[in-house]
C-alpha positions in Angstrom: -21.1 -9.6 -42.4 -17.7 -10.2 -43.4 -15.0 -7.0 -42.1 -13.3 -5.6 -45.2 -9.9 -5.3 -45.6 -9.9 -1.9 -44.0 -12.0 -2.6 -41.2 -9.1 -5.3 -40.6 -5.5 -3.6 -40.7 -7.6 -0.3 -38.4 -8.3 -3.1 -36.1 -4.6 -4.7 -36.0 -3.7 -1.1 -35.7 -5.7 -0.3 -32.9 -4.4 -3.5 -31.0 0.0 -2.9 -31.8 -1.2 0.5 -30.7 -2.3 -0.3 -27.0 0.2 0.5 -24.5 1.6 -3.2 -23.0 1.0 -3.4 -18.9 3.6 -1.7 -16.9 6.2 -3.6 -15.6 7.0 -4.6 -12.3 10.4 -4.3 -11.5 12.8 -4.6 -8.6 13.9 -1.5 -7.2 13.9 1.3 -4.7 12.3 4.2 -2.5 13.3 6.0 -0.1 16.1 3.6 0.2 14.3 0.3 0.7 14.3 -2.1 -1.8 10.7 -2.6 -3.0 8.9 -3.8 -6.4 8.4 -0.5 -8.5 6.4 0.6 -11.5 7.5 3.5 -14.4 5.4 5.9 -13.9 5.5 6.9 -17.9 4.6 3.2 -18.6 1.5 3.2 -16.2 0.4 7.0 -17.2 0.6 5.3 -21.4 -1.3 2.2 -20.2 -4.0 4.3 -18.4 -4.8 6.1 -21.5 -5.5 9.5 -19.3 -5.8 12.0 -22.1 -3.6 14.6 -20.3 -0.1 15.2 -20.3 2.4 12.9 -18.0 4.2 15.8 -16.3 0.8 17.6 -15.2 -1.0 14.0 -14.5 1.4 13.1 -12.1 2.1 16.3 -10.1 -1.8 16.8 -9.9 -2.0 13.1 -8.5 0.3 13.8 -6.3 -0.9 16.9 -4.9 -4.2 15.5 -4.7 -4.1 12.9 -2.9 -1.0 13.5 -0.6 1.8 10.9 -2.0 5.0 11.7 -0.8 8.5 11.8 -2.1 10.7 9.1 -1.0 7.8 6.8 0.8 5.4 6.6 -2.3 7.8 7.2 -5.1 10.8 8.9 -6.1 12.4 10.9 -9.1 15.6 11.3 -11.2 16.9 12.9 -14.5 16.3 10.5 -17.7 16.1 11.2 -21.4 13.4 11.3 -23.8 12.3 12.1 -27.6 11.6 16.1 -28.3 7.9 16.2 -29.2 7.4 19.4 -30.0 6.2 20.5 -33.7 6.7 23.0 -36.1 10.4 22.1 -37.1 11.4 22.1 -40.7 14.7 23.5 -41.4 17.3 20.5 -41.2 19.1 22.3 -38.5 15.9 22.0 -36.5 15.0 18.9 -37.6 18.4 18.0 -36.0 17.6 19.2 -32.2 13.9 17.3 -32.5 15.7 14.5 -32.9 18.3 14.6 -30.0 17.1 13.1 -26.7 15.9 15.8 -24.0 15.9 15.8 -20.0 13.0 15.1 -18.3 12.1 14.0 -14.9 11.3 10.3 -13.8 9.1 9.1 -12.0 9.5 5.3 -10.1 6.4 4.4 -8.0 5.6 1.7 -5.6 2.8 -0.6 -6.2 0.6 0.9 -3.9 0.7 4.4 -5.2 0.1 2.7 -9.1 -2.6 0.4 -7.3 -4.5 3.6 -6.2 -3.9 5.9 -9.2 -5.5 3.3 -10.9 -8.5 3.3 -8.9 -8.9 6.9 -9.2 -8.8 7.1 -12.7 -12.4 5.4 -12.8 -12.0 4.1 -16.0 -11.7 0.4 -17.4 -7.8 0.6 -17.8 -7.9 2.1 -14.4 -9.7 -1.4 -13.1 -6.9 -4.1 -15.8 -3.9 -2.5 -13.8 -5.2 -2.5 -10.3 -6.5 -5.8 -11.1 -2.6 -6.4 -12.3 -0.4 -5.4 -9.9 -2.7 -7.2 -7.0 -1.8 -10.0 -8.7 2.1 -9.0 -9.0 2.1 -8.3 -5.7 0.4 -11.5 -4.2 2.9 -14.0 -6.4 5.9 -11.9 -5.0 5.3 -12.1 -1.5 4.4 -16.0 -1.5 8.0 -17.1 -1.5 8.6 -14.8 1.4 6.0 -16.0 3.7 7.1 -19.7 2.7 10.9 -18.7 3.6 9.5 -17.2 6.6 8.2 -20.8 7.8 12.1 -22.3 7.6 13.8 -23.2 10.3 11.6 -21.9 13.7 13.0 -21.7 17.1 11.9 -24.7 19.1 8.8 -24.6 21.2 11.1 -25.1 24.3 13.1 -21.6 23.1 9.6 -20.1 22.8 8.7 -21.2 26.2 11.5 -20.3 28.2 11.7 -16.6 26.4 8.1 -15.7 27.1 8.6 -17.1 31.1 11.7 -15.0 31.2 9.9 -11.7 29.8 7.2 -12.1 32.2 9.5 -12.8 34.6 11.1 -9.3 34.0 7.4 -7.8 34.1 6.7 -9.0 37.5 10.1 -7.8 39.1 9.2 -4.2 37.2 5.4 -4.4 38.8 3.5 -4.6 35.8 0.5 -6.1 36.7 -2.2 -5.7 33.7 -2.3 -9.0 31.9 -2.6 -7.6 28.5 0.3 -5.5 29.4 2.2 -8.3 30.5 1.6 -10.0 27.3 2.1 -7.5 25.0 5.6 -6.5 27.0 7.0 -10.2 26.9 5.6 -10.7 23.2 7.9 -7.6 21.8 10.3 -9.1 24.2 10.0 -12.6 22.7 10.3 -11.3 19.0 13.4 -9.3 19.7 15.2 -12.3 20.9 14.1 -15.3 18.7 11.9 -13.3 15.3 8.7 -14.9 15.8 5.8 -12.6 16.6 4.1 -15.4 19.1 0.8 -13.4 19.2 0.9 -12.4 15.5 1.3 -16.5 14.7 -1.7 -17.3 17.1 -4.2 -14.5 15.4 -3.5 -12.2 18.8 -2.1 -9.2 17.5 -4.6 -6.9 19.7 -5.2 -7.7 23.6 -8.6 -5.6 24.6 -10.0 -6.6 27.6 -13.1 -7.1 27.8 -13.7 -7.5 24.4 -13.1 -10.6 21.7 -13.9 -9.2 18.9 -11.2 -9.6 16.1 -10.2 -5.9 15.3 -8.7 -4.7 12.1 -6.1 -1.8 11.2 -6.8 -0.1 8.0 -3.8 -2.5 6.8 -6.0 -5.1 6.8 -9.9 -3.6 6.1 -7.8 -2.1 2.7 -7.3 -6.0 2.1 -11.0 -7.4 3.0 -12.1 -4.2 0.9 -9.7 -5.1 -2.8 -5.9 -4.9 -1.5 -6.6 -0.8 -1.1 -3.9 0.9 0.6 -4.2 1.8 4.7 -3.3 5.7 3.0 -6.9 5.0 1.3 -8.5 3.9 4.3 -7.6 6.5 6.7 -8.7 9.2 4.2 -12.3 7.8 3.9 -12.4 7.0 7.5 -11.4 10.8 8.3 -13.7 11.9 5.2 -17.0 10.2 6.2 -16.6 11.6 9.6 -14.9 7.7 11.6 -12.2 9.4 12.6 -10.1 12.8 13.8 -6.9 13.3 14.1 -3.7 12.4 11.6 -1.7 9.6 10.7 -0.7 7.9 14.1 -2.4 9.5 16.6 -6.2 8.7 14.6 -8.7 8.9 17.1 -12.5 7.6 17.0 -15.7 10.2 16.7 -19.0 8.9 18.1 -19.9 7.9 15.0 -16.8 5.9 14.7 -17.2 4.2 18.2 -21.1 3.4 17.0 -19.4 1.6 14.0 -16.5 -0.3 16.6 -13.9 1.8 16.7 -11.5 1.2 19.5 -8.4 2.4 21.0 -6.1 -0.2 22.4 -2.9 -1.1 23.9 -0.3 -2.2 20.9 3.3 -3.3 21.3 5.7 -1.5 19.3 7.7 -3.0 16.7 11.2 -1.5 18.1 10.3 -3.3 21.3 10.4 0.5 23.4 7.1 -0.5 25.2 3.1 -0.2 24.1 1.1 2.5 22.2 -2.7 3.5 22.0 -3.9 2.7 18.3 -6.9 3.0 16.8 -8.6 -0.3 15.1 -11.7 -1.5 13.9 -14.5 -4.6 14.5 -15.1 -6.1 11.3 -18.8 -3.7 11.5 -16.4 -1.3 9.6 -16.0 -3.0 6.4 -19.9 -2.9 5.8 -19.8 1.0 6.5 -17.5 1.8 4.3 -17.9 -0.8 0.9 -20.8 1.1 -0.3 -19.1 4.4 0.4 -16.1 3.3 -1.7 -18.2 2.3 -4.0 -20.2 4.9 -4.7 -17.1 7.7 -4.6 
């Protein structure tokens, strides 16, 4: 049945109506330069049905993002909505721009807001900036491969840090290796044990183990923030953000403490990851939430 003329311009209406994706822009928070999304721009795209000032504070409350790590805020300018002006004075101050507060958030935070929103919108910008975010960081990884120190360099580095741990009596071979790996990497930039898939030394156990870094990723590019909180929620884990801690029911599903260099190269830490058992515990979980 053929749509009349009506049916046809609501239709075209509907469609100049629908708030464009939010862009992706270069920018910064906290001081780092990082891609960034309006937060106006994704609240409009979302379609939330509340108010962007009370959307966004509750958001934030809720789910603990913080100021200056997940986003930050300045002064801008917007149109006066409010109604019930007819004089032409009036009329006048509608029309001037008014202050209002700005919010710029990284593409993880706008990732997960999406996903909380649990609607269809919600599901076309996570989708989105998954996809933003994998085409940015492929010229970065291909940079990174320019130009390596030889394997020779590589070689006589690592001797030499070992070296160092013998003279200082460090006898634990995954210490050693972890001590002349952060070594290594502060002297030439490659992570040796990163490059070769070694980025955790457990002894005496193989197993590949995860940090929520990368279960977020094997679970739909979620955020390690979104991890941790459903590990802690469904009862994986205790503690808080860097000193996480396994229950019972989190060693049962391979939770492990192990020995991790740090990235400063001061020495080791304790850090909780996770066998790959984990992802299959908590996809229908996320699911179902």
């Amino acid at each position: 049945m053929p749509h009349t003329h009506s049916e046809t311009a609501s239709r075209a209406l509907a469609v100049a109506e629908t708030p464009a994706f939010p862009a992706v822009t270069a920018g910064s928070v906290g001081s780092v330069a990082i891609q960034t999304v309006d937060g106006r721009a994704l609240h409009a795209f979302l379609e939330v049905g509340r108010d962007f000032t009370n959307w966004i504070k509750g958001r934030i409350q809720t789910y603990g993002f913080e100021k200056g790590v997940d986003y930050e805020v300045y002064a801008g300018f917007g149109e006066n909505s409010s109604g019930g002006l007819s004089s032409p004075k009036r009329a006048s101050a509608k029309s001037r721009p008014q202050r209002r507060t700005e919010y710029v958030l990284t593409i993880d935070m706008a990732k997960e807001l999406g996903m909380v929103e649990n609607n269809e919108r919600g599901r076309m910008v996570r989708r989105y900036f998954i996809d933003c975010e994998r085409k940015a960081k492929a010229p970065r990884r291909a940079a990174a491969l320019k130009r390596p120190p030889s394997s020779r360099t590589l070689t006589s580095t690592w001797a030499w840090a070992e070296s160092l741990s013998d003279q200082l009596g460090i006898r634990d071979a995954n210490q050693k290796a972890l001590g002349a790996n952060a070594l290594t990497e502060r002297i030439t930039g490659v992570d040796v044990l990163g490059v070769m898939g070694l980025k955790h030394l457990v002894a005496p156990q193989q197993t590949l183990l995860l940090t929520p870094t990368e279960i977020g990723e094997r679970l739909g590019e979620v955020s390690a923030r979104f991890i941790n909180a459903r590990l802690l929620e469904h009862g994986f884990q205790s503690g808080s953000p860097g000193a996480w801690e396994p229950t019972d029911k989190g060693v049962a599903a391979g939770g492990v403490m192990v020995d991790v260099a740090r990235g400063n190269g001061t020495g080791n830490s304790r850090q909780l990851r996770w066998s790959s058992n984990i992802i299959d515990e908590l996809r229908p979980l996320i699911a179902a939430a």
